[in-house]
N, C-alpha and C positions, 0 to 999 in steps of 0.2 A: 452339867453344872452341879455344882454342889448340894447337898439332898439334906445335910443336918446343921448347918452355922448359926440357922438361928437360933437365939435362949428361950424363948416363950414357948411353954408347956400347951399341951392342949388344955381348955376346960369348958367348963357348962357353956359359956358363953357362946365360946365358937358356934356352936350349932345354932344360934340365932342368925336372919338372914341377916343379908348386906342392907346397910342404908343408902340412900343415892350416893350419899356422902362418899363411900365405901366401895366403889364398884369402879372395874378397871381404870376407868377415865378419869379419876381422882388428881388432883394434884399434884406430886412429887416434893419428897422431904427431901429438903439438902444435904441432912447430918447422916441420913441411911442411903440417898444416892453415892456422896461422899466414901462411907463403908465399903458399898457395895463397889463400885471404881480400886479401892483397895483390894478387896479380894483378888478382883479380874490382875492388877496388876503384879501380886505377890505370884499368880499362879505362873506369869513370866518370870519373873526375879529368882524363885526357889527352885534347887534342882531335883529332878527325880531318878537320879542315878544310883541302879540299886549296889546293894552291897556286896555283889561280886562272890558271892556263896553259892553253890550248885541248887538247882533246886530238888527236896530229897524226894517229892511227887514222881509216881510214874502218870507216864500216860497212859490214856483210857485204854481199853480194851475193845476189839470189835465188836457191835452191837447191832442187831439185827436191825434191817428196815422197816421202819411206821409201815404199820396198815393193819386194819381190824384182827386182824388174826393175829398177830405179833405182839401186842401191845404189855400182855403177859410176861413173855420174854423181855421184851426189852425194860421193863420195870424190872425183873428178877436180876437181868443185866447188870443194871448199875446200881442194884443193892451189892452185887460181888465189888464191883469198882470203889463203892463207896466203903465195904468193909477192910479193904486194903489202904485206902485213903485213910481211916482210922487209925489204922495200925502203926502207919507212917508217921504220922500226928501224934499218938502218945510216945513213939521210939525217940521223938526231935524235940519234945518236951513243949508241942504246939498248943497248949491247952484251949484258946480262944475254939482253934477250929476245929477241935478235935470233941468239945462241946455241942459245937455245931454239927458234927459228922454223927456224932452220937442221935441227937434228934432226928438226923435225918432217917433212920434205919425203923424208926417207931413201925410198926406194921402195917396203919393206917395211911400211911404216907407216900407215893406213887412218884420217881422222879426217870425223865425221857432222858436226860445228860447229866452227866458230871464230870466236870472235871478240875480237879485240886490243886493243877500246877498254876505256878505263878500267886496272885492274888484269888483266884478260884472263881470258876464260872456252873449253875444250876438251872434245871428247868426241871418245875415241879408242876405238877396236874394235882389238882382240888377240884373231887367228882368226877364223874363216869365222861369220861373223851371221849370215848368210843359210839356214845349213847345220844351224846349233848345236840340238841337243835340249835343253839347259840355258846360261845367258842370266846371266852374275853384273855384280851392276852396284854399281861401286866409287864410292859418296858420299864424297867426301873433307869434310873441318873449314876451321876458321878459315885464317887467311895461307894458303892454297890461291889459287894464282897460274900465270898463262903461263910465266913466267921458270922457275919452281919447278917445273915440270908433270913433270918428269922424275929431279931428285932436288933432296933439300933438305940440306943441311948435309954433303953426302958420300954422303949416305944414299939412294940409289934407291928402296929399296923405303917408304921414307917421303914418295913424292910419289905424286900420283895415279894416273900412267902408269905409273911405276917399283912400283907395289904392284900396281896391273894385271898386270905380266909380273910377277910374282914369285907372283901367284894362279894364272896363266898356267902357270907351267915347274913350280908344284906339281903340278895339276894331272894333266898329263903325267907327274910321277915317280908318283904314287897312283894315278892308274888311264890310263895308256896309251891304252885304248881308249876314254875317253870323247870327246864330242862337243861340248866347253866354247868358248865366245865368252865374252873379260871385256871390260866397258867401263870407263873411267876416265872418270866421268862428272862432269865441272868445269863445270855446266851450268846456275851459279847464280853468284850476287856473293858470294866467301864473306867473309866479317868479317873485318877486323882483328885482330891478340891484344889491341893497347891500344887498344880501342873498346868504345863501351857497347852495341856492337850481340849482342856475345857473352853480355849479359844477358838476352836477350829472343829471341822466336821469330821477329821482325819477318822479318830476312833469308831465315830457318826459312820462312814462308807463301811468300812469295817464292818460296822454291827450290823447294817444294812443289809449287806450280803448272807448273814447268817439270818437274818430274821426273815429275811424270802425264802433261804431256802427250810429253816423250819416251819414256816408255814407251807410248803409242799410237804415235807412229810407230815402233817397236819391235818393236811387235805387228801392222802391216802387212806389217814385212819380211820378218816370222818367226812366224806365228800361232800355233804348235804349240809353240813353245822356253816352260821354264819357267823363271821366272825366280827368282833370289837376288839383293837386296839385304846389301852388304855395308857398313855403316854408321858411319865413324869420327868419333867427338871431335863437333865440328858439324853434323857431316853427317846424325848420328844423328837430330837436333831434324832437318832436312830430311823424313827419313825417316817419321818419328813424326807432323810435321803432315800430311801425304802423305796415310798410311797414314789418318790422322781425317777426312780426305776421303770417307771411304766408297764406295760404287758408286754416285755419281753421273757424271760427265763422263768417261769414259775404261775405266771400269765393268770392261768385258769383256779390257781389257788390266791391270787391275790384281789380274784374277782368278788370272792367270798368276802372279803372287807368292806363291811355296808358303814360302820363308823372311828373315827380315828378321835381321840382326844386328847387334848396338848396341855397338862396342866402344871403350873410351877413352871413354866415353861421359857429358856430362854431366847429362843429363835428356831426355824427348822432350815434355815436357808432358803428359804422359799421365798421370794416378796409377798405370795398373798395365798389365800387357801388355792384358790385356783390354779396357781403355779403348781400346784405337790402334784397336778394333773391325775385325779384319783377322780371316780365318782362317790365314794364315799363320804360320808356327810363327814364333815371337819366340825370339831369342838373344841373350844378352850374354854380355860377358866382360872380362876389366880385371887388367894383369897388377900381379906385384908390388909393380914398381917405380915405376908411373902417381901421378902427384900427383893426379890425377882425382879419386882416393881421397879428398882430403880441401874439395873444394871444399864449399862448401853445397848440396844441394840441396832447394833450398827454389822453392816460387812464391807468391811474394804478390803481386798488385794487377799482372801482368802483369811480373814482376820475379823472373828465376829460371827455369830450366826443368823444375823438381817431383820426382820419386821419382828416387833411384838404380836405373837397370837391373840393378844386379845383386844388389840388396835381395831378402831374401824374400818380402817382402809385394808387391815388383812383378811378382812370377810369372813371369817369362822362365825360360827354360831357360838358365842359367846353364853357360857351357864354360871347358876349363882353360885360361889364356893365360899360366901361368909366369912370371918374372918378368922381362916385357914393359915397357919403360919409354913413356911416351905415344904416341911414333913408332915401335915397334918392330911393331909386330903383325903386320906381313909381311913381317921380317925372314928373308930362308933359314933352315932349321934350328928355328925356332922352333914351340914347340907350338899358340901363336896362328894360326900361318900353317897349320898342318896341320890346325889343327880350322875353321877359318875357309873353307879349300879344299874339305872335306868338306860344309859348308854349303853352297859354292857349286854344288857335284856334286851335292845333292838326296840326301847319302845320313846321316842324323841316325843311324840305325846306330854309323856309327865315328868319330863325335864323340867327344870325353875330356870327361865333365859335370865341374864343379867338386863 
């Protein structure tokens, strides 16, 4: 589902908690459910047929396989990948991503994929993966893009990289001494806002398939790290079909997933946590401000992604995310970003529940 539509900036305020008033179970606005029913339906109506241009991207290059000894290489790998992605980008007069491709090359900066064709897909490591006793792996939503990969609309911590270090430099202020690797895991085709692909889980299997199998190579790097899934808007449905995967193919790396969280979130297909048939502790959370709030969530005949996460009958452990507007949820300062960090650190302890 879409990750940037709404207008409301972050500010001081956000970071105060929710009022009862204010917490999932609220009432519903007619004039923002109304909206929100618009978007879903424009994403039918609008078409996404592209412009029939070659794409001037090549594809990636072979890159060695994850695992503690490798990890060197395959960083060094797709800095070459990426430095021909650049070249390609300034030759086409790309400048948005060719911005992006730029920052991406900083020295400090570690990425396990890239690849530029199309709309462009990343997966970047923030701190030592190799090392990490816990492993948070940031599924970003809809319009998730290369160009985008690092802030959207001003907004850093509302891109996929930029919520990565913002989970990152929490982290580090809550507990110093932990031992956290975040990934910014762009490592699917994410949808469109005005596409009917944000209807259906199509894209959702899709990314499924590649988020198991990068969490196997994950789990060769790092056998012992466990891991959190941190799950926004779209990414959530990624998450959810995953997780209904069960332990078949990847099995023993997907046992590593001790928590999954669903936030912004607008269904995973699932009817209830229990359905996602995971043992890993299930969380949602959905601030004030999120229009999320009032999409449908319904599934008929493949149409729809089914229960609200943060309904009662879908059983999640429900946390406080204040009044978080769709993109804000790892905004600095914000109670999203602090209970969402505690997720990622493996400690449900010092969660804030709704």
């Amino acid at each position: 589902m879409p990750q940037s539509s709404e207008t409301p900036q972050f500010s001081s305020e956000q970071s105060a908690g929710e009022t009862p008033a204010e917490r999932p179970h609220r009432r519903r606005h007619p004039l923002r459910r109304l909206a929100a029913c618009a978007v879903l339906a424009s994403g039918v109506l609008f078409t996404t047929a592209g412009t029939g241009h070659a794409d001037p991207y090549a594809k990636p290059g072979p890159v060695p396989m994850l695992s503690p000894t490798t990890l060197t290489a395959r960083y060094a790998a797709e800095r070459v990948t990426i430095e021909k992605a650049l070249k390609t980008a300034k030759d086409v007069g790309d400048t948005d991503r060719a911005r992006a491709l730029t920052a991406f090359l900083r020295p400090d900066r570690h990425f396990l994929s890239v690849d530029p064709r199309g709309r462009g897909q990343a997966v970047e490591v923030v701190g030592d993966l190799a090392h990490a006793r816990r492993v948070a792996v940031l599924v970003p939503g809809a319009d998730s893009t290369i160009a985008g990969f690092d802030t959207r609309a001003g907004r850093p911590w509302a891109s996929p990289g930029g919520g990565a270090r913002a989970v990152y430099d929490e982290a580090r202020r809550l507990a110093p001494a932990s031992d956290l690797a975040v990934v910014a895991w762009l490592g699917y085709a994410a949808p469109k806002t005005f596409s009917s692909d944000v209807l259906t889980d199509t894209r959702a299997e899709r990314g499924a398939v590649e988020l198991r199998r990068f969490l196997v190579g994950m789990h060769r790097a790092n056998p012992s790290a466990e891991v959190g899934l941190l799950c926004h808007s779209y990414g959530s449905v990624v998450c959810g079909r995953a997780a209904m995967e069960g332990y078949g193919p990847g099995g023993p790396a997907w046992q590593k997933v001790s928590d999954i969280a669903l936030f912004g979130s607008p269904g995973t297909t699932a009817w209830t946590a229990g359905g996602l048939g995971t043992t890993a502790r299930v969380w949602a959370g959905r601030g004030a401000t999120d229009w999320m709030e009032d999409v449908p969530h319904v599934r008929i005949f493949g149409l729809g992604l089914g229960p609200d996460p943060v309904s009662r009958s879908f059983g999640a452990r429900v946390f406080q995310a204040g009044r978080s507007g769709h993109s804000d949820y790892l905004a600095p300062g914000s109670p999203s970003l602090r209970n969402l960090t505690y997720i990622a650190l493996g400690r449900p302890a010092n969660v804030t529940r709704a």
